[in-house]
MIDOMAR-418059 format. One line per 4 residues: number of its first residue (from 1); their letters; for each residue x, y, z of N, C-alpha, C. Coordinates in Angstrom, 2 decimals, padded with zeros to 5 digits. Example, Ala and Ser with C-alpha at 12.3 -4.5 7.8 and 13.67 -1.06 7.14 Angstrom:
BEGIN
1> as> 013.19/-005.69/007.80/012.30/-004.50/007.80/013.20/-003.30/007.80  012.85/-002.25/007.08/013.67/-001.06/007.14/012.90/000.03/007.87 .
This chain:
BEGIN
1> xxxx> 112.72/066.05/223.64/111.63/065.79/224.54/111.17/064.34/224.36  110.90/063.67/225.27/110.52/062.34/225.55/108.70/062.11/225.22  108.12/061.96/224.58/106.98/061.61/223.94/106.14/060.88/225.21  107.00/059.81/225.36/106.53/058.83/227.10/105.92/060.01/228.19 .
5> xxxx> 106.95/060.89/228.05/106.49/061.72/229.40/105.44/062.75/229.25  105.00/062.70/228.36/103.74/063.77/227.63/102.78/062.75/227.93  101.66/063.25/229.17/100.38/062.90/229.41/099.48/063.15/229.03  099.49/064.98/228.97/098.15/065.25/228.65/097.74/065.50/227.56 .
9> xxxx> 096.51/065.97/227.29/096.10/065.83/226.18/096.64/066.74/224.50  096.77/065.82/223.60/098.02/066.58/222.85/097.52/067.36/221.56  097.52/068.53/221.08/096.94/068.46/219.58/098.49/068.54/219.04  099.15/067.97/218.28/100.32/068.21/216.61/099.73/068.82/215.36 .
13> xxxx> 100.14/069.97/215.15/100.08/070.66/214.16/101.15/071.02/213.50  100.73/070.54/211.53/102.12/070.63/210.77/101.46/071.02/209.62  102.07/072.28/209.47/101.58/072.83/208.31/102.37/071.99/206.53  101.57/072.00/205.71/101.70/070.96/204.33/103.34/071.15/204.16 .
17> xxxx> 103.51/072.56/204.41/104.71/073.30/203.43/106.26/073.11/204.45  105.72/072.90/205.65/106.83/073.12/206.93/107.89/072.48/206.81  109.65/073.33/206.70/110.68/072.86/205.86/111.00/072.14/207.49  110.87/072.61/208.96/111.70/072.27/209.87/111.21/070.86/210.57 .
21> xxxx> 109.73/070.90/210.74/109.69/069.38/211.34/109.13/068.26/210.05  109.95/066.99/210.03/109.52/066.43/208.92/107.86/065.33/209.05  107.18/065.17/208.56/105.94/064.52/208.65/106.34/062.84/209.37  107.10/062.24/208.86/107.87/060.99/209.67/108.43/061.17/210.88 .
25> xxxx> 109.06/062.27/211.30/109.60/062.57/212.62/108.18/062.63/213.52  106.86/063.53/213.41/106.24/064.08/213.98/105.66/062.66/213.60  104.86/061.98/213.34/104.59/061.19/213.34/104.68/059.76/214.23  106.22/059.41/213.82/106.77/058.99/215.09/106.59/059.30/216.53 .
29> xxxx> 106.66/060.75/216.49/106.48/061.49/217.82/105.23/061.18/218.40  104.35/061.42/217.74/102.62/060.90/217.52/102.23/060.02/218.06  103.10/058.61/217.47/102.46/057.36/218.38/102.88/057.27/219.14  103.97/057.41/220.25/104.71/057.58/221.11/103.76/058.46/222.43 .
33> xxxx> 102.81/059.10/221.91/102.29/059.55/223.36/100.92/058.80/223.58  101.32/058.75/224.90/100.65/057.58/226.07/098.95/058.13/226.38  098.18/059.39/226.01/097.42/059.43/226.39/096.58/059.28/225.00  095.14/058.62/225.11/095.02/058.55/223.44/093.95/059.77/223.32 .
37> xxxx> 093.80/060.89/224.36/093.77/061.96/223.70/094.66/062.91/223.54  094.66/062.42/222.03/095.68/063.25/221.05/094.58/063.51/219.73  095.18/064.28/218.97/095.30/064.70/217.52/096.60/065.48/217.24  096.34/064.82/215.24/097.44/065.15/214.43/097.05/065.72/213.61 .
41> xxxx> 097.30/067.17/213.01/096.63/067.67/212.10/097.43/068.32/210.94  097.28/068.19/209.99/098.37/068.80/208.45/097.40/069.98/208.19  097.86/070.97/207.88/096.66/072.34/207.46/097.80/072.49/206.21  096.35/072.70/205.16/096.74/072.72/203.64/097.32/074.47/203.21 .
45> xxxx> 098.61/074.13/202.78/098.55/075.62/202.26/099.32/076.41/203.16  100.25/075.91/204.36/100.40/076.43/205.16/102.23/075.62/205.67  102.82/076.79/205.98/104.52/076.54/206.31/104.26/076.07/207.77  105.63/076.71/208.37/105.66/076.00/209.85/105.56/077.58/210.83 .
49> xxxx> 105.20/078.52/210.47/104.58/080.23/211.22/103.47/079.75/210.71  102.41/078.92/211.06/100.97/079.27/210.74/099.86/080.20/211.52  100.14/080.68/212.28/099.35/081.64/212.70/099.70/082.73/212.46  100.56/082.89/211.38/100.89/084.16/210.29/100.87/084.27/208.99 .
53> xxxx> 100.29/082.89/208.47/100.30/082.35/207.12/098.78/082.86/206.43  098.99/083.36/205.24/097.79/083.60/204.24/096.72/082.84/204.98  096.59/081.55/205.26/095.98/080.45/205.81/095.53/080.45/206.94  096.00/081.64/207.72/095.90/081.36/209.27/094.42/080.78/210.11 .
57> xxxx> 093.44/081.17/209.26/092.46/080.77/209.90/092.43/079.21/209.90  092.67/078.47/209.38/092.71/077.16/209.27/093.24/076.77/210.57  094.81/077.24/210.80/095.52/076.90/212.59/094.28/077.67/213.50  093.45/078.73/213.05/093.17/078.95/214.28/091.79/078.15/214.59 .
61> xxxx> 091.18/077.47/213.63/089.85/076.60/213.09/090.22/075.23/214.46  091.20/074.91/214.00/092.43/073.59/214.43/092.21/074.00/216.26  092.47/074.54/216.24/093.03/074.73/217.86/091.59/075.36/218.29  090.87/075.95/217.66/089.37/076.07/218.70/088.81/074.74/218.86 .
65> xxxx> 088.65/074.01/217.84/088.51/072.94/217.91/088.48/071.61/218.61  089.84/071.53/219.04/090.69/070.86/220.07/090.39/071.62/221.23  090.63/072.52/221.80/090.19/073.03/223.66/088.81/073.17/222.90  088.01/073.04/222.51/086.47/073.04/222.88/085.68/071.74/222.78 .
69> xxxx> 086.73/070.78/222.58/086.04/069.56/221.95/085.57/068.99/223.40  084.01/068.32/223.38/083.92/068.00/224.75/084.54/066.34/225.37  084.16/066.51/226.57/084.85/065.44/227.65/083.66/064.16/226.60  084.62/062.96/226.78/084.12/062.07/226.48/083.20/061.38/227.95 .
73> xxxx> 081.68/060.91/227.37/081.12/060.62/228.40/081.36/059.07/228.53  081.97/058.27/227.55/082.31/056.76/228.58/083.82/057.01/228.40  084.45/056.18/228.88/085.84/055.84/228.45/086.05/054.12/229.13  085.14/053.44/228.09/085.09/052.14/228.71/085.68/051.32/229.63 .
């Protein structure tokens, strides 16, 4: 997937422990998208199934978070 072509708004989530995507790859991936609402988030304690992990509340903390966060009122 092309990073460029990702507009909208992005959350990345990588759990501490996650053997499949590496923190430098996703990262990379990271600055690469064009809208600067984004977030990147590492949840402690947690593989790459986090919404099945001992931990889960943390991914699900993460992602209410992000869709509830409000509209920015300037964007200079």
């Amino acid at each position: 997937m092309d990073p460029l072509k990702i507009t909208a708004s992005t959350l990345i989530m990588r759990g501490q422990y996650d053997g499949i995507a590496s923190m430098e790859d996703l990262l990379d991936f990271f600055k690469l998208l064009p809208n600067p609402d984004k977030q990147f988030a590492v949840m402690p304690g947690i593989a790459h199934n986090s919404t099945k992990a001992v931990n889960y509340a943390i991914a699900y903390h993460i992602l209410l978070s992000f869709l509830t966060q409000p509209a920015p009122l300037y964007r200079g």
